[in-house]
C-alpha positions as CSV (number, residue, x, y, z in Angstrom):
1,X,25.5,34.8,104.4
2,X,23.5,32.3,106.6
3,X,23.1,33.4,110.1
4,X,24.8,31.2,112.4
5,X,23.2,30.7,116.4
6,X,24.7,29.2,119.5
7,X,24.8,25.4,119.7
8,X,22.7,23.9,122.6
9,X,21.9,24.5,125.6
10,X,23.1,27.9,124.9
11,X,20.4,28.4,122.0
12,X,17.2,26.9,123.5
13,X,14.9,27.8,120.4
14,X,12.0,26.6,122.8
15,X,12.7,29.5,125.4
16,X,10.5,31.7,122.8
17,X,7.5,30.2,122.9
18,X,6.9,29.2,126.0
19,X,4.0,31.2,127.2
20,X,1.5,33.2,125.1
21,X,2.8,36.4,125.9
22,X,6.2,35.6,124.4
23,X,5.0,34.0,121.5
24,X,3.2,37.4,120.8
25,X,6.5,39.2,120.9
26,X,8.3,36.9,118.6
27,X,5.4,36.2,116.1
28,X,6.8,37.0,112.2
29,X,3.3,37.3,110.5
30,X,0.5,38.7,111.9
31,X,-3.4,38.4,110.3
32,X,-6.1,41.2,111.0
33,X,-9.6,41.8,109.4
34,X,-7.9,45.0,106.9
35,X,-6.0,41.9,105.3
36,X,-9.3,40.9,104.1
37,X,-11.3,41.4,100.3
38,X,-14.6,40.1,101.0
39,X,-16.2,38.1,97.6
40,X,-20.0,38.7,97.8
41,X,-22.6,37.5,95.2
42,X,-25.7,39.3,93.8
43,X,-28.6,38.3,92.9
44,X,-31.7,40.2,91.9
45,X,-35.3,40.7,93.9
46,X,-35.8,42.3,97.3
47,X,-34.8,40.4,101.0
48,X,-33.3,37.8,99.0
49,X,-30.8,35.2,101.1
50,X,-30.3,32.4,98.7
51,X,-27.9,29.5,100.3
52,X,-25.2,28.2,97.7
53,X,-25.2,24.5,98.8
54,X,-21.9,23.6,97.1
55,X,-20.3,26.7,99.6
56,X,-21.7,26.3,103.0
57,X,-22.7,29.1,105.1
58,X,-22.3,31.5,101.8
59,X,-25.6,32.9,100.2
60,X,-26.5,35.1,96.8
61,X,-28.1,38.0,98.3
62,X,-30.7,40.5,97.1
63,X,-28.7,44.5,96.9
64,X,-30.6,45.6,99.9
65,X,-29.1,42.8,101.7
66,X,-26.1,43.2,100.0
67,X,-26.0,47.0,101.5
68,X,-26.6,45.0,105.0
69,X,-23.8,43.0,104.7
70,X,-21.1,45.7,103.7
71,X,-22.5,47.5,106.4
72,X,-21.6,44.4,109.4
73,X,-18.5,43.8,107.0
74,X,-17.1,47.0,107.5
75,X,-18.2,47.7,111.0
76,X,-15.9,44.7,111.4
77,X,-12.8,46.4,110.0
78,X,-12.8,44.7,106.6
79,X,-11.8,47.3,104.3
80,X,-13.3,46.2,101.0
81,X,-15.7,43.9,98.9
82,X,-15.7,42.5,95.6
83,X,-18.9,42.0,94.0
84,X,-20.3,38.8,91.7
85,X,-23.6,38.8,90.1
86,X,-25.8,36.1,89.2
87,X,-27.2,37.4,86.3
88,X,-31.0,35.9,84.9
89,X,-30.4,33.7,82.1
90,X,-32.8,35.4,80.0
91,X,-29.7,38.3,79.8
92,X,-27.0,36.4,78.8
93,X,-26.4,36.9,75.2
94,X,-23.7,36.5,72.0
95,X,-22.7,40.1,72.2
96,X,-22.9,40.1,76.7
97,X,-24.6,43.7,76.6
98,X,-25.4,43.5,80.2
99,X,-21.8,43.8,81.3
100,X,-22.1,47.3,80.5
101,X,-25.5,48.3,81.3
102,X,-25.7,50.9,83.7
103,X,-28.4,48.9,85.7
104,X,-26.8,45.9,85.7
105,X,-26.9,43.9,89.1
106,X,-23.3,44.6,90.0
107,X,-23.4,48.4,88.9
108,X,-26.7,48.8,91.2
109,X,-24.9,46.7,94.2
110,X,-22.1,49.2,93.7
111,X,-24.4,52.4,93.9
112,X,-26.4,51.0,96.7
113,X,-23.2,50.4,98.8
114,X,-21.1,53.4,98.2
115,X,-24.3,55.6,99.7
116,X,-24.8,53.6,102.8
117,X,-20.9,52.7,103.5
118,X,-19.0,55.6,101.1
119,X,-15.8,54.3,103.5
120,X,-15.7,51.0,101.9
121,X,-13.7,50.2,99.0
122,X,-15.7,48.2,95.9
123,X,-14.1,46.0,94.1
124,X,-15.7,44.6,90.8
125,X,-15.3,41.9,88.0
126,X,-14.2,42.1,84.5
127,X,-15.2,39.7,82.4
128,X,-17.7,38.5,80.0
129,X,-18.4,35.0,81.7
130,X,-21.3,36.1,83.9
131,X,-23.0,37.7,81.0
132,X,-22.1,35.0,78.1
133,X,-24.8,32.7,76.7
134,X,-21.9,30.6,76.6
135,X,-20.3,30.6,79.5
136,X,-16.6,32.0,78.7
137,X,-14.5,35.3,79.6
138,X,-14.3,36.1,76.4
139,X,-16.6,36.5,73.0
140,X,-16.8,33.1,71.4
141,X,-16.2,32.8,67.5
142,X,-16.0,29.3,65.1
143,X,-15.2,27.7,68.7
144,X,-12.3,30.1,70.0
145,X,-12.1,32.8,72.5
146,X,-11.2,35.9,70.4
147,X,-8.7,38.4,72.3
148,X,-8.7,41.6,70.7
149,X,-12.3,42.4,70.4
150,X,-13.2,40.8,73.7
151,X,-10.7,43.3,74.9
152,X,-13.0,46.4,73.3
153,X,-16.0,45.0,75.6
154,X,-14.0,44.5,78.5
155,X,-12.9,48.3,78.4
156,X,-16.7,49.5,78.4
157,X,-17.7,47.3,81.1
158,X,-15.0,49.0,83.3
159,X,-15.8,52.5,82.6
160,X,-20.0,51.2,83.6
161,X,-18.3,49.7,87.0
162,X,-15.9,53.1,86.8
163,X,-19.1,55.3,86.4
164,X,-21.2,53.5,89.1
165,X,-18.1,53.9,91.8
166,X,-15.9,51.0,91.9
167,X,-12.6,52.1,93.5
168,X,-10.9,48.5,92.5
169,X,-11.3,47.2,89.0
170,X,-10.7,43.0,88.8
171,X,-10.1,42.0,85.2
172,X,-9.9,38.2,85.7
173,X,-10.6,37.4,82.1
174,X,-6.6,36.7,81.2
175,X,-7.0,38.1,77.5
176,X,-3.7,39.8,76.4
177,X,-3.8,43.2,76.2
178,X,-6.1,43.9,78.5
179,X,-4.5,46.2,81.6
180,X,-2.9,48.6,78.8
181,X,-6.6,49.0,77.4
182,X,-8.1,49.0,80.6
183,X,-6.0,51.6,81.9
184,X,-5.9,54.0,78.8
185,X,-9.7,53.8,79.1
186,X,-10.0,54.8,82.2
187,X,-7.2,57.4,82.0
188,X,-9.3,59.2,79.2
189,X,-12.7,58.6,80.6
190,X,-11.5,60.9,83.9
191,X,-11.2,57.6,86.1
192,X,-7.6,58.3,86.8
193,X,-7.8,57.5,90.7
194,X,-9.7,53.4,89.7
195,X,-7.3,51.1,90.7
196,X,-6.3,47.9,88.8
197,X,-5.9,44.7,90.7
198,X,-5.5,42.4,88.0
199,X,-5.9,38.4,87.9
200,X,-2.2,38.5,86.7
201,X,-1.8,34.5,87.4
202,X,-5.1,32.8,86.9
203,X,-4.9,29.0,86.4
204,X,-7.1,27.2,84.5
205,X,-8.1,25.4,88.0
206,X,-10.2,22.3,88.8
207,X,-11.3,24.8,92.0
208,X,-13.4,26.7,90.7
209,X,-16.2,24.4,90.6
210,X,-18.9,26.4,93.3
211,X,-18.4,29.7,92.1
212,X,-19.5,28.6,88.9
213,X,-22.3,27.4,90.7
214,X,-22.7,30.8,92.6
215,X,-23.0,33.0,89.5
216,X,-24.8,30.2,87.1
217,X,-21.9,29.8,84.7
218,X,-21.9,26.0,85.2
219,X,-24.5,24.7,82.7
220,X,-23.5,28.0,80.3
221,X,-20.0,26.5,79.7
222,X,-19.0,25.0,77.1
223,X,-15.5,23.6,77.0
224,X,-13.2,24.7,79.0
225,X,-11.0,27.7,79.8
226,X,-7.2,26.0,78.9
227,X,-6.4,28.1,76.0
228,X,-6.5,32.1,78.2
229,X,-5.8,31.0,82.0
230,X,-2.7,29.5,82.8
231,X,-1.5,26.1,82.5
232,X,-1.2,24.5,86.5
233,X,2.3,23.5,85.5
234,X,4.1,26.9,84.9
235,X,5.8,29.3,87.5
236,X,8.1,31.3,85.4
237,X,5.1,31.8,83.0
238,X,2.9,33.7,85.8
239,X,6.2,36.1,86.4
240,X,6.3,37.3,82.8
241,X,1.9,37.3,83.1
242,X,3.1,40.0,86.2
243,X,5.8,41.5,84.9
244,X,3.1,42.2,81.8
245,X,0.5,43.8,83.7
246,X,2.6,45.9,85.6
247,X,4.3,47.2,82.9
248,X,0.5,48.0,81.5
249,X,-0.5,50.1,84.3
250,X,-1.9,47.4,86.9
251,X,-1.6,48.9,90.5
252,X,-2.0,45.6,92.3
253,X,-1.7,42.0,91.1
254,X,-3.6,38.6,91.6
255,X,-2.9,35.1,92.4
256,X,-5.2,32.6,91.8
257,X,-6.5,30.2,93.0
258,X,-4.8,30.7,96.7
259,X,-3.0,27.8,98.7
260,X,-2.0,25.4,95.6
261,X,-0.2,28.0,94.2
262,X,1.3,29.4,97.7
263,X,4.9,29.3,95.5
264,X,3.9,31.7,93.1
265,X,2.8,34.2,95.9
266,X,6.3,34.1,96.7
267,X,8.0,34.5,93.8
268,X,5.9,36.8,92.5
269,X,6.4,39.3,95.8
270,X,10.0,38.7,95.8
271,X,10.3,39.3,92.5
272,X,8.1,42.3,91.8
273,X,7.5,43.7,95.1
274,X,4.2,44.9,94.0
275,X,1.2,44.7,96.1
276,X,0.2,41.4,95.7
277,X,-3.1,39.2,96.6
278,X,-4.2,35.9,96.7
279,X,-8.0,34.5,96.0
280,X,-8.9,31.8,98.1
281,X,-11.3,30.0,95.9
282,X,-14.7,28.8,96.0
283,X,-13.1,24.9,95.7
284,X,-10.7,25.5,98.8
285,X,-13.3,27.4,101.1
286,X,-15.5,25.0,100.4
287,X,-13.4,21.9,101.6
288,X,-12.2,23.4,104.7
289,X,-16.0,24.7,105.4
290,X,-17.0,21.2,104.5
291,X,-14.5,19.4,106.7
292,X,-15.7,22.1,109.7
293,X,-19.0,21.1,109.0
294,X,-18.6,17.6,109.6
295,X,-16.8,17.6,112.3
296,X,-13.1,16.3,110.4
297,X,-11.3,19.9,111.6
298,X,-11.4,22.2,113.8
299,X,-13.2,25.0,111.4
300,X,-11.9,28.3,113.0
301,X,-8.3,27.0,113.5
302,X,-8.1,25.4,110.3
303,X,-9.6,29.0,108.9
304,X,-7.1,31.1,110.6
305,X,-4.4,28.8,109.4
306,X,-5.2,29.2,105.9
307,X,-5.4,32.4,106.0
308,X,-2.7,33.2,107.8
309,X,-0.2,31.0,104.8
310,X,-1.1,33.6,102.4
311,X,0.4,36.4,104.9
312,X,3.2,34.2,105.4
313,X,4.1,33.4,101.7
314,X,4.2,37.0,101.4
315,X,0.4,38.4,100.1
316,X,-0.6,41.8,101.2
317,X,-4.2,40.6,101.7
318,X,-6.4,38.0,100.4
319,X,-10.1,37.3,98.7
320,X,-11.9,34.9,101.1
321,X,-15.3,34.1,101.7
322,X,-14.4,33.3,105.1
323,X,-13.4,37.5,105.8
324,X,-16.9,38.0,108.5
325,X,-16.2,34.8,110.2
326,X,-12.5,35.1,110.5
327,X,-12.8,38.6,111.3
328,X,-15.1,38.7,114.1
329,X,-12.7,36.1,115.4
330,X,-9.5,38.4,115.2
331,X,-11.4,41.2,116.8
332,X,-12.1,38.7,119.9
């Protein structure tokens, strides 16, 4: 049943938002730094602040100044970061052996923040792209992605992030199978408290581009990604994607990318009523950064704004690189 109102003048729809204070009353979504997942990327040496020009005003960082950052991050209320590394070349192999290497960049970064913040959640990647000689989520064989025993290397690079103290395991490698044997593996490894936010509805997206850049998958890539992430063109795909991984044991799910696929945020809280995130990506931080750069848009409000349709279309929180900045700006 629709609500009905008052014609005019007896409804003035104007009357509530007149002055700030009343537009603080009546205001339906509200944004603060806990809605925030900050995306970090790792690099190795020591005092290490490497500028990604492709993302302005983002840098691959060195763990001690990785430990920094979580540090100001959390200081600033934002309740969690997600870690990417940018792995030497010289590491990436056929079999991707350093995604489950103990001393692997991201398993250090994890160690090295959980002494200095314990309070902060960590949230870490699965998938093989950062590791793989050629570039793709999964083990490559005769030219195709193989599922099943991509899946069997995906478990043991959880249980390494498990081990190291992740609180928030990311598969965003969109094989199927993979929550179920993520989740038994972590059940019977005694990680029964690691939680599952899974890339349910990852499109094979054109906005991707500077991350690849950020973690040196790029020039590794060969092909592209079209036959495991999800076709641009499907909604009612990425609800049975959801309805999959929640029925596997996922704990929170994943849009992404963020803002072209606000609909599917929607849908897939409306439908599921899940905890559900967006990612703002690398491609659409970079515009509006761009654009602020330059002078074509405001920076901040344009920031806020975005950030603020993800809490509208009905996310519980979002991945954005622009969590420090937007933050400090929330907390006046």
């Amino acid at each position: 049943m629709k609500p009905t109102i008052a014609a005019f003048p007896a409804t003035r729809l104007r009357r509530t938002r007149r002055t700030p204070a009343i537009r603080a009353l009546v205001q339906e979504t509200t944004l603060s730094p806990a809605d925030f997942i900050w995306p970090v990327f790792v690099r190795d040496g020591i005092g290490m602040v490497e500028p990604i020009h492709s993302m302005p005003g983002v840098n691959r960082l060195s763990v001690d100044k990785v430990v920094e950052a979580a540090k100001d991050a959390f200081a600033l209320g934002i309740p969690a970061i997600c870690l990417f590394p940018y792995t030497d070349p010289s590491l990436k192999t056929e079999d991707c052996a350093e995604a489950w290497n103990p001393e692997n960049l991201s398993n250090r970064a994890t160690r090295a923040i959980k002494a200095a913040v314990p309070e902060m959640a960590i949230m870490t990647d699965v998938a093989l792209d950062p590791y793989n000689i050629n570039g793709h989520d999964g083990f490559v064989e005769n030219g195709e992605i193989v599922n099943d025993r991509t899946v069997e290397a995906l478990v043991k690079q959880a249980l390494s992030q498990a081990d190291a103290g992740a609180d928030i395991i990311g598969p965003s490698d969109m094989m199927d199978g993979r929550i179920g044997a993520l989740r038994a593996g972590l059940e019977g490894a005694g990680h029964q408290n690691v939680m599952l936010l899974s890339y349910a509805a990852k499109y094979a997206s054109a906005f991707y581009g500077p991350f690849r850049d950020a973690v040196g998958a790029s020039g590794a890539l060969k092909g592209d990604k079209k036959t495991y992430q999800q076709d641009p063109g499907n909604s009612d795909e990425a609800m049975r994607l959801i309805h999959r991984d929640l029925t596997e044991g996922a704990d929170m799910v994943m849009v992404k990318p963020g803002m072209p696929y606000l609909d599917i945020c929607r849908r897939a809280k409306e439908m599921f009523g899940a905890p559900t995130f967006a990612y703002q990506v690398s491609g659409e931080y970079a515009m509006l950064a761009g654009a602020g750069e330059r002078g074509w848009v405001d920076a901040e409000k344009v920031m806020l704004e975005s950030l603020m349709s993800f809490k509208r279309a009905g996310c519980d929180g979002v991945l954005t690189y622009f969590a420090p900045a937007a933050a400090k700006l929330l907390n006046g």
